[in-house]
PADOSE-843142 format. One record per residue (C-alpha): x negated, y negated, z. Coordinates in nm, 4 decimals, decimal comma. Example, Ala and Ser with C-alpha at 12.3 -4.5 7.8 and 13.67 -1.06 7.14 Angstrom:
<lumvos>
+----------+----------+----------+
:       c1 :       c2 :       c3 :
+----------+----------+----------+
:  -1,2300 :   0,4500 :   0,7800 :
:  -1,3670 :   0,1060 :   0,7140 :
+----------+----------+----------+
</lumvos>
This chain:
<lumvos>
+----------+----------+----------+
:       c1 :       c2 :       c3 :
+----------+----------+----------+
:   0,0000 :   0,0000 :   0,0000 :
:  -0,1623 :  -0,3166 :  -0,1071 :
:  -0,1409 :  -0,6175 :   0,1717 :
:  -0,0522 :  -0,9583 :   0,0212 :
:  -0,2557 :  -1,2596 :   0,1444 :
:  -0,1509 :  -1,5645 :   0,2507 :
:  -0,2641 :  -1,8845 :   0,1074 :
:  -0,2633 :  -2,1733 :   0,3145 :
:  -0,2364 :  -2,5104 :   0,1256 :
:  -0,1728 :  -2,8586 :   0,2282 :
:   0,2215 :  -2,9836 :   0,1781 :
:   0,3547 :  -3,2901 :  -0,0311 :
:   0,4348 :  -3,4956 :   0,3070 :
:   0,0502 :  -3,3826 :   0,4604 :
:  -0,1408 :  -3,4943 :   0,0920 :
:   0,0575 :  -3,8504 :   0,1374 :
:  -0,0332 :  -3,8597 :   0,5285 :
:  -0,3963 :  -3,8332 :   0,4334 :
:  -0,3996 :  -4,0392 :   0,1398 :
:  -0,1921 :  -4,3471 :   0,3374 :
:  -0,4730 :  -4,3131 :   0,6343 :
:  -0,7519 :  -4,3492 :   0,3352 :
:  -0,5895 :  -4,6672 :   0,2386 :
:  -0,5656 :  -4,8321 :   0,5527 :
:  -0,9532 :  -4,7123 :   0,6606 :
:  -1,0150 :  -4,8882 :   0,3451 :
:  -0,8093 :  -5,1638 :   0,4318 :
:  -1,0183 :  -5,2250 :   0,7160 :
:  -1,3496 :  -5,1778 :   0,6140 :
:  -1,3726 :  -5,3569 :   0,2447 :
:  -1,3387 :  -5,7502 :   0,4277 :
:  -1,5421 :  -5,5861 :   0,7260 :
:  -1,8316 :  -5,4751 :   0,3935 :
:  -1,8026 :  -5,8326 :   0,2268 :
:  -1,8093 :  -6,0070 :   0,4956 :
:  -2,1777 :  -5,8215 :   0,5521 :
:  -2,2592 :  -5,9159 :   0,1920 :
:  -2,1650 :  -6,2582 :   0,1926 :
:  -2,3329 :  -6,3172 :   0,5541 :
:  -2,6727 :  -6,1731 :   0,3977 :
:  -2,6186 :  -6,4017 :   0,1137 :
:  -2,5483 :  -6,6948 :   0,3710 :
:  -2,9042 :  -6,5615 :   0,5259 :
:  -3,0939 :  -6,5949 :   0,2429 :
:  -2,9745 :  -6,9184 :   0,0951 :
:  -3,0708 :  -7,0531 :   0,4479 :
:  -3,4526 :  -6,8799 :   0,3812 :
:  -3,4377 :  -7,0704 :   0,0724 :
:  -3,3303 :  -7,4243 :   0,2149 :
:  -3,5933 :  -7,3725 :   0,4846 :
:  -3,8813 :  -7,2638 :   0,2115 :
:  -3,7354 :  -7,6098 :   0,0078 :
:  -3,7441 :  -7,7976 :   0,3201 :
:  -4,1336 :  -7,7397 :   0,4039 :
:  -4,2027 :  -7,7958 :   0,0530 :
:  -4,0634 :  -8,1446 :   0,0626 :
:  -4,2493 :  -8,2032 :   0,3661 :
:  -4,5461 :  -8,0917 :   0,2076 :
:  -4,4964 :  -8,3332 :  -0,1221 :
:  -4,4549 :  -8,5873 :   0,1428 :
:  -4,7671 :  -8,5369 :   0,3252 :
:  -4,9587 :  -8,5185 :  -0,0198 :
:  -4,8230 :  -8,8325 :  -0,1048 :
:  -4,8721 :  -9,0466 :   0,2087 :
:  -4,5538 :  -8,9939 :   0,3895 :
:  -4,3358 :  -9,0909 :   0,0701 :
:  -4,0202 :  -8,8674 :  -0,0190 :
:  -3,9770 :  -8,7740 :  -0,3495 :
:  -3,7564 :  -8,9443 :  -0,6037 :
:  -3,4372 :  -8,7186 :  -0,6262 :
:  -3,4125 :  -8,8542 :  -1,0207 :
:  -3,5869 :  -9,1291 :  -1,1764 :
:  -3,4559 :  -9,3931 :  -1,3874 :
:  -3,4895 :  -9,1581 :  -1,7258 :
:  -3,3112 :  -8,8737 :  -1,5496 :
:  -3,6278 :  -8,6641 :  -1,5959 :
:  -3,8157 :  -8,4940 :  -1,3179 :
:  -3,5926 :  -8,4646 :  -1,0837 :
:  -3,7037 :  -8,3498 :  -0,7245 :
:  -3,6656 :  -7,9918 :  -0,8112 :
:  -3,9691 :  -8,0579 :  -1,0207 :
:  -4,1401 :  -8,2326 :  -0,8094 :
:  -4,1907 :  -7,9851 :  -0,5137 :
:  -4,1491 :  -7,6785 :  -0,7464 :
:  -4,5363 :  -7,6728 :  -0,7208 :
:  -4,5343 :  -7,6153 :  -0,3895 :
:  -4,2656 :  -7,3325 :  -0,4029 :
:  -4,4587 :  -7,1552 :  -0,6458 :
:  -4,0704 :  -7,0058 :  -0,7447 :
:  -3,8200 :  -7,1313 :  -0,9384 :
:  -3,5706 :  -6,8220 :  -0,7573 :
:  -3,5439 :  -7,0375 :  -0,4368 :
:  -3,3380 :  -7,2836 :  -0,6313 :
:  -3,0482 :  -7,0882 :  -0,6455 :
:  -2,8482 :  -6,9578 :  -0,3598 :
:  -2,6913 :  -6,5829 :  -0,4413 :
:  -2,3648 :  -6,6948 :  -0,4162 :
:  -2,3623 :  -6,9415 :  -0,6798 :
:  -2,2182 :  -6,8636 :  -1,0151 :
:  -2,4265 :  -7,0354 :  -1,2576 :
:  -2,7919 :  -6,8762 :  -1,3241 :
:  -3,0339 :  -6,9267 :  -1,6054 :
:  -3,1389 :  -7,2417 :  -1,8041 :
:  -2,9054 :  -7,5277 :  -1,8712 :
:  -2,5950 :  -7,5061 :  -2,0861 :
:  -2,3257 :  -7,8023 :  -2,1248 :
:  -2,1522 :  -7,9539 :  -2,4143 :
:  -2,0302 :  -7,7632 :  -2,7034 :
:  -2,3637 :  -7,7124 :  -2,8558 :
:  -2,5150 :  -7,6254 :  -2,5405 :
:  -2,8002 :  -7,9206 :  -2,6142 :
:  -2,9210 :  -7,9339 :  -2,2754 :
:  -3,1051 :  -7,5244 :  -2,3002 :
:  -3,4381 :  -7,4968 :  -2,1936 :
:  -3,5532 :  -7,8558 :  -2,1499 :
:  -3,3072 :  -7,9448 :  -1,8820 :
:  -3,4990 :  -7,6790 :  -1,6590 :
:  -3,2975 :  -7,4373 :  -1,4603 :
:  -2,9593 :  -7,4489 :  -1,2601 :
:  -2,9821 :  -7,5542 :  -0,9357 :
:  -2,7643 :  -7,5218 :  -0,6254 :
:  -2,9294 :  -7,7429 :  -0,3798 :
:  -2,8707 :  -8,1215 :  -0,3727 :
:  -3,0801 :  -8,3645 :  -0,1896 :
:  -2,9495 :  -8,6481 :   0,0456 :
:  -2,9718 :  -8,9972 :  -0,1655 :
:  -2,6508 :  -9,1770 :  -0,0415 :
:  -2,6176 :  -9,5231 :  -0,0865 :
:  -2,4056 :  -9,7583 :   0,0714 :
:  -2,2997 : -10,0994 :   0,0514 :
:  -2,5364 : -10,3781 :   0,3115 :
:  -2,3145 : -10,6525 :   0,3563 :
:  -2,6364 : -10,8877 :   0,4870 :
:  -2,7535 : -10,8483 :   0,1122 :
:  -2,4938 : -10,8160 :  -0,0512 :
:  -2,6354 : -10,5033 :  -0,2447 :
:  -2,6205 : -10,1250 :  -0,2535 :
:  -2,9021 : -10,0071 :  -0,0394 :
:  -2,9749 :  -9,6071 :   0,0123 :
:  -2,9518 :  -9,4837 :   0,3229 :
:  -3,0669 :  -9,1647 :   0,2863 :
:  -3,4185 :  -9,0143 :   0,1920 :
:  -3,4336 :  -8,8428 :  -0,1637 :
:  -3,2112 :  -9,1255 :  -0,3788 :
:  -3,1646 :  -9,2058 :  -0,7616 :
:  -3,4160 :  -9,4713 :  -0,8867 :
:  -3,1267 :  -9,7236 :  -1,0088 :
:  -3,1914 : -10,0868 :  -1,0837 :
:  -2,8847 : -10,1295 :  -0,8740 :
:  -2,9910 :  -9,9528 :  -0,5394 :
:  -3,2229 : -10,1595 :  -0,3346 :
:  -3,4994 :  -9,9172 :  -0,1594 :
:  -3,4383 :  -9,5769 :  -0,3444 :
:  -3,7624 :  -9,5085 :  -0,2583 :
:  -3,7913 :  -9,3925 :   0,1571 :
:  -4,1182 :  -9,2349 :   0,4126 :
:  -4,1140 :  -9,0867 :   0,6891 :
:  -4,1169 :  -9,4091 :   0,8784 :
:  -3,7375 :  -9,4815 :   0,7354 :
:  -3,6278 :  -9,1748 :   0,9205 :
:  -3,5039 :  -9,2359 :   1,3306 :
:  -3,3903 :  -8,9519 :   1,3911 :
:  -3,5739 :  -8,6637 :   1,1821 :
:  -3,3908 :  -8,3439 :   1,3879 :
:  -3,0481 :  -8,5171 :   1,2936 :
:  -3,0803 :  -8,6432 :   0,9385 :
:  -2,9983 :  -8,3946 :   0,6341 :
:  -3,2555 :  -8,3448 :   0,3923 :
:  -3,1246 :  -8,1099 :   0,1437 :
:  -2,7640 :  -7,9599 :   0,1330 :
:  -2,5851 :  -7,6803 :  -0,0723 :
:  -2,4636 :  -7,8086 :  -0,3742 :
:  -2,3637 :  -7,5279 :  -0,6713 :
:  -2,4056 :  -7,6399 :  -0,9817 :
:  -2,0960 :  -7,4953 :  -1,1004 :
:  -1,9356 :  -7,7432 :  -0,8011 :
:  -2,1514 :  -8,0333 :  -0,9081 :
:  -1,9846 :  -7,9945 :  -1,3034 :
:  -1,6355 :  -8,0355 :  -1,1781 :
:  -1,6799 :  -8,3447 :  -0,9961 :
:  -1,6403 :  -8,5398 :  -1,3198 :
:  -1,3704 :  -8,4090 :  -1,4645 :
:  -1,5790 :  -8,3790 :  -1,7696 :
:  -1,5901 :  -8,0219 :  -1,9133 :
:  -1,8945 :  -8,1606 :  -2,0600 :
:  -2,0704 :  -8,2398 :  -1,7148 :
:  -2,4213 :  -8,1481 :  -1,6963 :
:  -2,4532 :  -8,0754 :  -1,3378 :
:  -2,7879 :  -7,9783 :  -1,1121 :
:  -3,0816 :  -7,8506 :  -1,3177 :
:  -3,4382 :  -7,9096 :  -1,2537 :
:  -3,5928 :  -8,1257 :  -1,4568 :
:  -3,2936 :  -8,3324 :  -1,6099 :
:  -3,0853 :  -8,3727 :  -1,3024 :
:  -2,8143 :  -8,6314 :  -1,2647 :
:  -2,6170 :  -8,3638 :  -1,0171 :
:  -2,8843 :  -8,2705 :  -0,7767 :
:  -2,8584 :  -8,5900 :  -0,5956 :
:  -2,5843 :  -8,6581 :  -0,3294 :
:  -2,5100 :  -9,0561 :  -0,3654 :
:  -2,2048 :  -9,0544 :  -0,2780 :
:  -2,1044 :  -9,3597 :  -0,5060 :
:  -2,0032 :  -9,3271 :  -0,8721 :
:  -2,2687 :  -9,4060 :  -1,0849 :
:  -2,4132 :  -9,3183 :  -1,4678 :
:  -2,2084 :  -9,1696 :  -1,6978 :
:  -1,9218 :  -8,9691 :  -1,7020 :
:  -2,1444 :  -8,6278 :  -1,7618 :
:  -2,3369 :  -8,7730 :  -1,4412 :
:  -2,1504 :  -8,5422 :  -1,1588 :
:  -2,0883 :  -8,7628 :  -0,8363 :
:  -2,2351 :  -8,6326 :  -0,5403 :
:  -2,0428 :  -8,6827 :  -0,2761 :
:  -2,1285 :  -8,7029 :   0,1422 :
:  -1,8688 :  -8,5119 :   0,3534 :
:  -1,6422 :  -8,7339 :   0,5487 :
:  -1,4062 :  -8,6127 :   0,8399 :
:  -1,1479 :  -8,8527 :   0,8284 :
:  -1,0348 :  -8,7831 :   0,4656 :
:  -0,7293 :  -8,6113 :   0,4140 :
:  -0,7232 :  -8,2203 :   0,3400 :
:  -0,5142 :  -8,2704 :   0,0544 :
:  -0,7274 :  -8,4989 :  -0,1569 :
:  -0,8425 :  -8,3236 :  -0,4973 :
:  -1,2454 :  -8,2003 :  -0,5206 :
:  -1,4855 :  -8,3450 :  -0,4481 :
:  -1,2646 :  -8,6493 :  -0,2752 :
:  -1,1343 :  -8,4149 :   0,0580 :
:  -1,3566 :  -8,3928 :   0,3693 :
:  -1,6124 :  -8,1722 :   0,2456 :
:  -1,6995 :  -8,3676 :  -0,0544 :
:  -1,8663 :  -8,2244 :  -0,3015 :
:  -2,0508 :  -7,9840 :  -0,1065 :
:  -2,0412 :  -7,5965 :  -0,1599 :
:  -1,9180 :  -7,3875 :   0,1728 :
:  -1,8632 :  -6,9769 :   0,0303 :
:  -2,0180 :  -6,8845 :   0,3192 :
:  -1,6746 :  -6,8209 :   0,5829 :
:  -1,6773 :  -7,2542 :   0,5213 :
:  -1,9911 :  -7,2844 :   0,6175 :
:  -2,2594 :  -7,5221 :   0,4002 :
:  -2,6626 :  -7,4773 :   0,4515 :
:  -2,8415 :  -7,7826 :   0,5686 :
:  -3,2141 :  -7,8336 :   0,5373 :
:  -3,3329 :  -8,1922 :   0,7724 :
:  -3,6445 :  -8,4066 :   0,7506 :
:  -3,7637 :  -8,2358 :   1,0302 :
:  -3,8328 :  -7,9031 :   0,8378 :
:  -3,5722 :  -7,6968 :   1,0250 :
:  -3,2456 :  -7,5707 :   0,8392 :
:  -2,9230 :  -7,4356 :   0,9565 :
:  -2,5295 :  -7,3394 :   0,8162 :
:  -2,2735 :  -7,6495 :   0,9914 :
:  -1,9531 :  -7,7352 :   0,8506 :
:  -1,9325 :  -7,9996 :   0,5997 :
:  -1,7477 :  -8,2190 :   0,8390 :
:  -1,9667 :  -8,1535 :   1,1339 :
:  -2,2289 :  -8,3647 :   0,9587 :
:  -2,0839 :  -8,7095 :   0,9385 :
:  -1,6590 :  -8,6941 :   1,1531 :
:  -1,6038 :  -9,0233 :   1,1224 :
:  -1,8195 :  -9,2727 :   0,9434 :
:  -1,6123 :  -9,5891 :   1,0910 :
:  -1,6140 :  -9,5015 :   1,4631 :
:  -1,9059 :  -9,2513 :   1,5016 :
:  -2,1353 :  -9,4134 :   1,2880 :
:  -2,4001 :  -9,2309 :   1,4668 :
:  -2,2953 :  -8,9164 :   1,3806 :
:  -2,3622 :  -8,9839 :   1,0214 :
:  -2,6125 :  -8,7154 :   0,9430 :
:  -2,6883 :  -8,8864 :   0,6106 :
:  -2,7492 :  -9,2013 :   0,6912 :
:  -3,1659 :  -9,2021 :   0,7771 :
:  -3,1955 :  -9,5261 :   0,9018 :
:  -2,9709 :  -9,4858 :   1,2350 :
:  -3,1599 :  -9,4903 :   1,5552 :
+----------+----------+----------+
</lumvos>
């Protein structure tokens, strides 16, 4: 007599039991994954700020305590070229979680390849404002544009009161700085032709120039990019946005954090060099 076996095998409702606790594991763990991507990405854009940081110090120590000019007069040379000597890389420009990689491309002919330089995603602190004793635009921070327009574009270390507390470079995409224009056509942060990689925050140039733009905490949420609190400023990282300061030390803040209210806590204003 033969014996039949019995095979066991999982049931309809026991398949869907398993395959429901998959999805919610997975639920759970793919934002628990990216959030450990992103935060290494966050950690190595801050390596780079800090590396671009002590390479500005270094130009400046080279060049008896002057700054660098974020971007001359001709829009050539910006600061990226400047201290990209010093970096020996040109990788350190870019921060991983920026979109836009390679050599220059705007306009429809994409005129600006290969002698524009590179993308960048860093922008340095040139903001001007308005000195009503002189009746002219005067920068207040430490890496400007050299404008006929902008009394002292040029700044040293002696400009600088409180070095710990005044923002040298900041994150800046280059994909960010093209929309500030509205001009599909915007050219945006690259290395050696760089009208973006400066944060004036004052319109300025021509309407391909991008308009770098300081964070301000009183501005209301709802205003359009780059014209809310954050500016123009790039925060991917859980709304955080890398700082490097004069003093060589660099660190993720909130936009906001670095200038709340420029009217009543005017010192506060991590962009403005001259406070002390």
């Amino acid at each position: 007599m033969q014996l039949r076996r019995n095979h066991a095998a999982f049931t309809l409702i026991e398949l869907l039991v398993v395959i429901a606790i998959i999805a919610i594991l997975a639920a759970i763990l793919f934002p628990v994954f990216a959030q450990a991507r992103e935060k290494a990405r966050q950690t190595s854009c801050l390596s780079n700020l800090k590396q671009l940081g002590l390479s500005v110090m270094m130009y400046v120590q080279d060049y008896d305590e002057g700054f660098p000019i974020g971007l001359p007069d001709d829009w050539n040379n910006a600061w990226p070229t400047g201290v990209q000597p010093y970096t020996k890389s040109l990788g350190i420009f870019r921060c991983p979680s920026g979109s836009d990689t390679g050599y220059g491309k705007w306009g429809t002919d994409n005129s600006c390849q290969f002698w524009c330089g590179v993308t960048v995603d860093y922008a340095s602190n040139g903001v001007v404002a308005w000195d009503p004793a002189i009746s002219k635009n005067n920068m207040i921070g430490v890496i400007g544009i050299g404008q006929s327009w902008i009394t002292d574009y040029t700044a040293n270390l002696a400009k600088v009161g409180k070095p710990a507390e005044t923002i040298l470079l900041a994150e800046q995409y280059n994909s960010d700085s093209k929309k500030t224009t509205g001009n599909p056509d915007a050219a945006g942060n690259y290395s050696s032709w760089g009208p973006g990689c400066v944060i004036a925050n004052v319109a300025w140039g021509w309407d391909i120039a991008p308009q770098g733009i300081a964070p301000n905490g009183t501005r209301p949420k709802t205003n359009a990019f780059p014209n809310g609190p954050e500016g123009s400023l790039s925060h991917k990282h859980a709304d955080l946005t890398n700082f490097a300061f004069t003093d060589g030390h660099a660190k993720a803040m909130r936009p906001i954090q670095t200038n709340p209210d420029p009217t009543n806590r005017p010192q506060d204003n991590m962009w403005d060099a001259t406070r002390q």
